[in-house]
N, CA, C and O atoms as a DFTB+ gen file, in Angstrom:
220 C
 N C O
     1  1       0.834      -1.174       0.000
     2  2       0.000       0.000       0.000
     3  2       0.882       1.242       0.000
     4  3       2.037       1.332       0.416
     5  1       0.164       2.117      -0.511
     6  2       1.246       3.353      -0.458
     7  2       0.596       4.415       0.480
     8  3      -0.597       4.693       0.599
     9  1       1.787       4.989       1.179
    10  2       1.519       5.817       2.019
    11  2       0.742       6.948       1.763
    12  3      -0.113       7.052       2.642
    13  1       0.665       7.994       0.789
    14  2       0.043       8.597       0.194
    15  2      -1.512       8.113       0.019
    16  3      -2.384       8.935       0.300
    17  1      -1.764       7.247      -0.283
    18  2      -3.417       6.612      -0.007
    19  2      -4.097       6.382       0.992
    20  3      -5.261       6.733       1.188
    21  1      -3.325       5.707       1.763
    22  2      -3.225       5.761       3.202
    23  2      -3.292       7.248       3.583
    24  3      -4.112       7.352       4.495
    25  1      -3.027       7.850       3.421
    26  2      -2.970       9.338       4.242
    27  2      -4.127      10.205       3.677
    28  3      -4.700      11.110       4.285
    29  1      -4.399       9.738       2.294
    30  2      -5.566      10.145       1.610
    31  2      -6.972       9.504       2.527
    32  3      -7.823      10.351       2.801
    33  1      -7.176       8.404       2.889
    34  2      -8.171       7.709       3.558
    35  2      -8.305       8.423       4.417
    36  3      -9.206       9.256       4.323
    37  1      -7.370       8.389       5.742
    38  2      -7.492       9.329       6.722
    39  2      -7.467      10.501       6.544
    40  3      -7.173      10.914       7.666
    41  1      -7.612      11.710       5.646
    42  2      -7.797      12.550       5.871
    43  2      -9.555      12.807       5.274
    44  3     -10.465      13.612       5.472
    45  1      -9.334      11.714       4.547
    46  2     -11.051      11.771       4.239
    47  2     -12.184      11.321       4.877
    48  3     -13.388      11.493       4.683
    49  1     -11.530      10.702       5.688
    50  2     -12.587       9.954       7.146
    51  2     -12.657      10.855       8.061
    52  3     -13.616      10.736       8.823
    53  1     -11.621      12.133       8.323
    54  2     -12.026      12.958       8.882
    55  2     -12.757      14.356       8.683
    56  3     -13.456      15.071       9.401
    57  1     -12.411      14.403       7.742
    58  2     -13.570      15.293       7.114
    59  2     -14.589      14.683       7.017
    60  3     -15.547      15.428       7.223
    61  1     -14.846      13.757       6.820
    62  2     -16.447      13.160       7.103
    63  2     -17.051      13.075       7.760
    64  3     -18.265      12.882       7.702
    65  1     -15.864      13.289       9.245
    66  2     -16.541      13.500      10.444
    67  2     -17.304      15.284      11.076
    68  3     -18.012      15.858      11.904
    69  1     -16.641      15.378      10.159
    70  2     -16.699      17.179      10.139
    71  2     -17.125      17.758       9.218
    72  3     -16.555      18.835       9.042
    73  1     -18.081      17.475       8.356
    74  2     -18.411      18.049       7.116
    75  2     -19.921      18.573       7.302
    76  3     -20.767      18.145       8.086
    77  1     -20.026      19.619       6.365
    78  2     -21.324      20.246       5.684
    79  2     -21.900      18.904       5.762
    80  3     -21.331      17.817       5.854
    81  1     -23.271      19.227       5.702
    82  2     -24.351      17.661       5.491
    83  2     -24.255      18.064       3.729
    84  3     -24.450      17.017       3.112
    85  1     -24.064      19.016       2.949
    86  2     -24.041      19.114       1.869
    87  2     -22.935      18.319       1.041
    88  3     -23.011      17.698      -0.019
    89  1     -21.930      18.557       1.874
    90  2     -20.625      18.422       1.485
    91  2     -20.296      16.524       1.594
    92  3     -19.422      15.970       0.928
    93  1     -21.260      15.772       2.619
    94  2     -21.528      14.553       2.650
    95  2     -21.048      13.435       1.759
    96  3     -20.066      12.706       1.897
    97  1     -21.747      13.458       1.038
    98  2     -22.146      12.324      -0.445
    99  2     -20.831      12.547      -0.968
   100  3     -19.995      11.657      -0.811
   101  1     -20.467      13.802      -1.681
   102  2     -19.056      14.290      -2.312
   103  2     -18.280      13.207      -1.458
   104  3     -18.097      12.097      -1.958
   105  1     -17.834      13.481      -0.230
   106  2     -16.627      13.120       0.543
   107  2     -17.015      11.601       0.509
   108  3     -16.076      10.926       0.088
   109  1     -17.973      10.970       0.785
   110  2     -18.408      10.148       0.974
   111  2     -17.797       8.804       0.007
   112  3     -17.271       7.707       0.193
   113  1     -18.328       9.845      -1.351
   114  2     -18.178       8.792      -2.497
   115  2     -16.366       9.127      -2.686
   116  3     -15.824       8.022      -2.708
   117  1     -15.377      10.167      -2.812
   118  2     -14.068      10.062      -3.011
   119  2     -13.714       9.164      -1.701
   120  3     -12.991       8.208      -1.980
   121  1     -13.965       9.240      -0.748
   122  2     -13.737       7.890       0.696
   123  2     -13.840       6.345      -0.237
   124  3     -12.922       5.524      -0.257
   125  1     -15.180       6.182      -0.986
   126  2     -15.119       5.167      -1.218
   127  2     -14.057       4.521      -2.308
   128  3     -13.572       3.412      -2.083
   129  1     -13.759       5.173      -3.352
   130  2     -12.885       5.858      -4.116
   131  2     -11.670       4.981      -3.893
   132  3     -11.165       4.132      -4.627
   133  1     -11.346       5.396      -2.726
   134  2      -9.900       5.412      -2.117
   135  2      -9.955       4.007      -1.393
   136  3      -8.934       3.337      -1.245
   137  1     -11.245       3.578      -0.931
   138  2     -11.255       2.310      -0.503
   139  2     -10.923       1.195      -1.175
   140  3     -10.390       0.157      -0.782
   141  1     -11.416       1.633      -2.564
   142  2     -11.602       0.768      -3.857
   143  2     -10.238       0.854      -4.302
   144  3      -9.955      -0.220      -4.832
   145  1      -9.373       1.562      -4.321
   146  2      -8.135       1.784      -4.627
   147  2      -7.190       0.802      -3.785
   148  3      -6.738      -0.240      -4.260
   149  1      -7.026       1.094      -2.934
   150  2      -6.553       0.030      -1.970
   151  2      -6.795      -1.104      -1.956
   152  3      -5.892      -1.891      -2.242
   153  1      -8.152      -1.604      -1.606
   154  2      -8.661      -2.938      -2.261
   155  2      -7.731      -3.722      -3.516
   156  3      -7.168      -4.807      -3.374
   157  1      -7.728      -2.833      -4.843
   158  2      -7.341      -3.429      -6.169
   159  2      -5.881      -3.814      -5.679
   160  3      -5.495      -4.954      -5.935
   161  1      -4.817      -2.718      -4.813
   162  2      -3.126      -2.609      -4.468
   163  2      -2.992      -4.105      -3.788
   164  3      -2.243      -5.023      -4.121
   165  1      -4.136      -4.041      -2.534
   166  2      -4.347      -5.311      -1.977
   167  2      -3.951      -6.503      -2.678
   168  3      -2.813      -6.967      -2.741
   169  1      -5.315      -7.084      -3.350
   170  2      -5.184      -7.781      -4.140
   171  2      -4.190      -8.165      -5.268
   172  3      -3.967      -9.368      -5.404
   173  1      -3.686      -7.456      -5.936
   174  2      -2.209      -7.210      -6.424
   175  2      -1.079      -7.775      -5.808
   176  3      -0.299      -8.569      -6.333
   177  1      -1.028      -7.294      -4.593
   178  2       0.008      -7.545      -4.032
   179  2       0.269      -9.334      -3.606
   180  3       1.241     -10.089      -3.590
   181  1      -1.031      -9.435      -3.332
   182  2      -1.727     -11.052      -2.900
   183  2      -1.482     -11.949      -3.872
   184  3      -1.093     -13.048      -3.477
   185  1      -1.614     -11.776      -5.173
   186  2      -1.865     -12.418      -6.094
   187  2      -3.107     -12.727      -6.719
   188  3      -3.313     -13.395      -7.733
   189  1      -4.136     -11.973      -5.743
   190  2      -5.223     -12.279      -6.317
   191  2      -5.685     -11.835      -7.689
   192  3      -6.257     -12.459      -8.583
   193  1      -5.324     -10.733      -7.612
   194  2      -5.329     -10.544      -9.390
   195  2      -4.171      -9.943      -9.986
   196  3      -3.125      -9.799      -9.354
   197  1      -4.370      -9.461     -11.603
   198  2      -2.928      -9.203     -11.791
   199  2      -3.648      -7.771     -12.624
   200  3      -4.823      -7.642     -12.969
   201  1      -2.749      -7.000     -12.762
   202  2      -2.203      -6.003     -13.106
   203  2      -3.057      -5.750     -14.928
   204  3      -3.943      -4.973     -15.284
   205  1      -2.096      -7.036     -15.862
   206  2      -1.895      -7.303     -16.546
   207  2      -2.930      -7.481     -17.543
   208  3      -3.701      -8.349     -17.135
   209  1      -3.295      -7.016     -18.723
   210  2      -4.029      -7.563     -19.769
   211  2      -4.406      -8.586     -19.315
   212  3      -4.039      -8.978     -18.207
   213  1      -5.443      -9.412     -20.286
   214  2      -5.635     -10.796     -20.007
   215  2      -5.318     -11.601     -21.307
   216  3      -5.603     -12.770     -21.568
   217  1      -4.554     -10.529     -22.166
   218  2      -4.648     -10.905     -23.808
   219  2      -3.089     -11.245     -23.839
   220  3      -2.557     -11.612     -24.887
């Protein structure tokens, strides 16, 4: 995982804790974003999937 994403998560979990109710959904969905990002590095790293074309 890279640190930079990591630092991206947490700073977006805290603003979520602190946000406009407007501002919500926005933060909400780049949070998830970043979850999903990590997830794919995860997996990568695991072997669970690859990177790579499939061609």
């Amino acid at each position: 995982m890279t640190y930079v994403l990591e630092a991206t998560i947490e700073e977006l979990r805290a603003e979520l804790r602190h946000c406009d109710p407007a501002e919500r959904a926005q933060i909400q969905a780049e949070l998830d974003q970043a979850y999903a990002e990590r997830e794919v590095i995860v997996a990568e790293h695991e072997g669970r999937v690859s990177s790579e074309p499939p061609f």
